[in-house]
N, C-alpha and C positions, 0 to 999 in steps of 0.2 A: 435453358436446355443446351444453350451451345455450348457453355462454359461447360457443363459437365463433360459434351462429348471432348471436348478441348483436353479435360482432365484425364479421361478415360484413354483415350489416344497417346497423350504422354506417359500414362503407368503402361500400356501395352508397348511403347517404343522403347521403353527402361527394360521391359521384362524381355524383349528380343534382344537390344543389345546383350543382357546379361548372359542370356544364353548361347547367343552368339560366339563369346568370349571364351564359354567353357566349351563350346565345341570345337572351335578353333585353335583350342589349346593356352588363354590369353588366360591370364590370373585376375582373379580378385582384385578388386582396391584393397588393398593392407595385408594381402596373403604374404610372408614370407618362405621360401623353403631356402633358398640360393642368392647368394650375391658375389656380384664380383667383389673380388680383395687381391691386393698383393700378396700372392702368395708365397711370393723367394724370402718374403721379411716377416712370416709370423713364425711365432715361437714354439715348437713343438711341443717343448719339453714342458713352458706352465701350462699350454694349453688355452682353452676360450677365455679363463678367471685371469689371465696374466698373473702379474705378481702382485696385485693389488687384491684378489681374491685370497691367496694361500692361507689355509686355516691354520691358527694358531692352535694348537691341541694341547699346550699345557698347564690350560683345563679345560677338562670335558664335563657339560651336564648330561646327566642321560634324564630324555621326553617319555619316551615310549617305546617299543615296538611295532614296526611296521607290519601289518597285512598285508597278505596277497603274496604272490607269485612264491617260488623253490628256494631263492634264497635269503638269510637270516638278514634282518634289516634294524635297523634301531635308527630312532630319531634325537640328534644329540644339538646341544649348542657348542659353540666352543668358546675361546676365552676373548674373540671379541664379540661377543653376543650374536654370530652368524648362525643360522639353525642346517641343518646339513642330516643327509640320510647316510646312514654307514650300510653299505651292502657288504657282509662276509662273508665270502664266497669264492669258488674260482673262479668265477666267472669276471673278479675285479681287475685283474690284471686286463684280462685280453679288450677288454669294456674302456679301459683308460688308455689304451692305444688307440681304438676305432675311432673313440671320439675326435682324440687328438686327428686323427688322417682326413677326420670326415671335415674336421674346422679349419685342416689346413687350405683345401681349397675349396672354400668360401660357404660352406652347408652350416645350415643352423643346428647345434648342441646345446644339450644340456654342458653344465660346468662341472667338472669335475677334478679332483686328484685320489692321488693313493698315497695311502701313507701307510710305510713297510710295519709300523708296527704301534697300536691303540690302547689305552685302557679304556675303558668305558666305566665309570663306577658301578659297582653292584652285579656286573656281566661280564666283568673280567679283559684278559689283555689277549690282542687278536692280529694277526701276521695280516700282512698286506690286504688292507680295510680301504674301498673306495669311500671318497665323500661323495655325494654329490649335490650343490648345493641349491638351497630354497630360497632366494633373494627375495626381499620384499616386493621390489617392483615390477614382480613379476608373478602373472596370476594363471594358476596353471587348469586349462578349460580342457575341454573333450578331446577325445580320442579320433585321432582322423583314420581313413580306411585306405589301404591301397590303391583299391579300383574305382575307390568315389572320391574323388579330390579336387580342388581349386586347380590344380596342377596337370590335368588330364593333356597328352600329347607336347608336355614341354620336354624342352631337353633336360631339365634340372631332376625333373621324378625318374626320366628315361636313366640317367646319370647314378642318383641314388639308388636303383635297382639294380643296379652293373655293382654296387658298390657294395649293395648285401652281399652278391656272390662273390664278389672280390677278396671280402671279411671271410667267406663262408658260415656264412651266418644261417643256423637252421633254426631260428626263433622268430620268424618274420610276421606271428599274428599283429591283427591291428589294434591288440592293446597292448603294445608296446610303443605305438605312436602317440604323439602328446601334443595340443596345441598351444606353444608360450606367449599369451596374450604380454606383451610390454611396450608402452611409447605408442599404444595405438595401432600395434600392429599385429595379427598374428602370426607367428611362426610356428611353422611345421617342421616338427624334427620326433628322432626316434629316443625315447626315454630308456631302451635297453638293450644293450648291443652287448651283453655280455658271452650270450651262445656264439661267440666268435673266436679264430685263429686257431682252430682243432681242423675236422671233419665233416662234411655233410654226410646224412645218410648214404642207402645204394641204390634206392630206388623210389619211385611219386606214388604207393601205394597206401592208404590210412591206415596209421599205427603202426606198418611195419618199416617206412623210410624214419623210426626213428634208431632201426638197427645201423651199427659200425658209425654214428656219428660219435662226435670226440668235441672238447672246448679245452684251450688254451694248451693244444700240444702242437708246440713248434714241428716235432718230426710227421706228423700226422699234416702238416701244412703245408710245407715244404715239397710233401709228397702228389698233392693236388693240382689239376690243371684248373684253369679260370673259363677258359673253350674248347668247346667240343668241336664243333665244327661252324666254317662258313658257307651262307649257301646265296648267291646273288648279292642283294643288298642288305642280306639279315646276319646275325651271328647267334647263333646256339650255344650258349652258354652251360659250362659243367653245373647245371643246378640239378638238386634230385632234395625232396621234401616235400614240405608243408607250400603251399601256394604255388607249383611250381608251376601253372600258366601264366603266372604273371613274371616272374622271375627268368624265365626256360629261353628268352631271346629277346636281343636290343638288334636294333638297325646299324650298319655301319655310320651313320652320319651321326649316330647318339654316341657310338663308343669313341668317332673320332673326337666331339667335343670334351668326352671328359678326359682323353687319351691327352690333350693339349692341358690340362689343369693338372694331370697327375708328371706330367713333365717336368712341370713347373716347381717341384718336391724335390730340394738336393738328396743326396746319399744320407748327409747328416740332420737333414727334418725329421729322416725316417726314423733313422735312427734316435733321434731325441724322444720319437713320440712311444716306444718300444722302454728306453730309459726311463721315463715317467714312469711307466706301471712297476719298475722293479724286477725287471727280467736280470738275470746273470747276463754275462758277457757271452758265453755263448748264445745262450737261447737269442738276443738280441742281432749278433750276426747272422742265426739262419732264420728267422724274420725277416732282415732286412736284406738279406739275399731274394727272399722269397716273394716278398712284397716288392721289389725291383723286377725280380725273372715274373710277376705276372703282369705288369706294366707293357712290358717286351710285348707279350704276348697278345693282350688287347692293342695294342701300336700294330702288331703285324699284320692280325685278322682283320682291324679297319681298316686294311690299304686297300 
């Protein structure tokens, strides 16, 4: 009888710490969302695959067709036997920059590139086509939620929330989140950031904040503020959509940490990660004007 209570007492001190931990804001053992990295030395421009991922495309098998979601998807291998989902869309461009900004300082992504232009056998040849790629060693499990996470009260979710409105991203449901089980670990990252670098809607009403929103128009971007207003310790962020109480304000202590990571991003990171996706030379500089003047701006509002 004692051993049991012996037992029973340790499963109940296991089940308080655990809980403990998520209310305290303390992660999981093996949760990933954020790590530190040097961020002055990654590479924008291959992105999280380096140059040791780049798909060989001079040959394509075409798998299938993808389901699900708005845009056209096929599942291809390429010619060194890597299997890869081809999203064709506009949404691939402004998708292949996010990813890029979100892995320069230090967030878990999916792998991806764009390649300006694809045959796919049997489906024809197709202008600026993201890959993005399915490595074996990595096994892609359930969909995580915004407002129920390992993650709850850290500065890293605080951070990546700053970071949709950053993007202007008005696609933020929670099946666009994805957990990449690999090495034992999971990571929490967002599987599609393509509603990004256009417009948010004008208002947090259902169905109609999806009027006057826009994806992947630099002038439309350019023309957006990142906050609205500060008020004590908090910041009101220019969010108006789809989830927008969770998205609608960060603390200054959350926008100053991530305000110290996106520092840490020269002119030509940014710039590299804009050149990935295949923007002109304009579209790239008023990007990289834009994504700099809203940097400014979360820096000034967290003082």
């Amino acid at each position: 009888m004692k051993k049991v209570c012996l037992i029973l007492t340790a499963v109940l001190l296991a089940l308080s710490a655990l809980v403990s931990a998520q209310t305290s804001g303390e992660k999981e053992p093996g949760a990933v969302m954020w790590k530190e990295v040097d961020i002055a030395s990654r590479d924008l421009y291959l992105g999280p695959g380096g140059r040791e991922m780049v798909p060989d495309i001079t040959k394509v098998e075409f798998v299938e067709e993808k389901e699900g979601g708005s845009s056209l998807k096929y599942e291809i291998i390429d010619a060194n036997g890597r299997e890869w989902v081809a999203k064709i869309d506009k949404e691939s461009q402004p998708e292949t920059a996010a990813v890029r900004l979100l892995w320069g300082l230090g967030y878990t992504t999916e792998i991806n590139y764009l390649v300006p232009e694809l045959t796919i056998p049997g489906k024809g040849t197709f202008k600026n086509v993201r890959l993005e790629a399915r490595p074996e060693d990595t096994d892609r499990g359930d969909r995580w939620k915004w407002d129920d996470n390992p993650f709850a009260g850290t500065k890293e979710l605080a951070g990546l929330k700053i970071m949709m409105v950053f993007f202007n991203n008005w696609d933020v449901k929670d099946g666009n989140n994805i957990i990449l089980n690999k090495n034992g670990k999971a990571h929490y990252a967002i599987s599609d950031l393509g509603a990004t670098f256009g417009q948010l809607g004008g208002n947090d009403l259902p169905i109609i904040w999806r009027f006057g929103r826009s994806i992947n128009e630099p002038e439309d971007y350019e023309k957006t503020d990142l906050v609205d207003e500060t008020d004590g310790k908090k910041i009101e962020l220019a969010y108006k959509g789809r989830k927008s109480g969770i998205f609608d304000e960060a603390t200054k202590a959350e926008a100053r940490w991530l305000v110290g990571l996106l520092r840490k991003l020269s002119e030509r990171q940014i710039r590299d990660a804009f050149r990935a996706a295949n923007y002109t030379d304009e579209e790239i500089e008023t990007y990289v004007g834009a994504v700099i003047e809203r940097i400014d701006e979360l820096d000034k509002a967290s003082r």
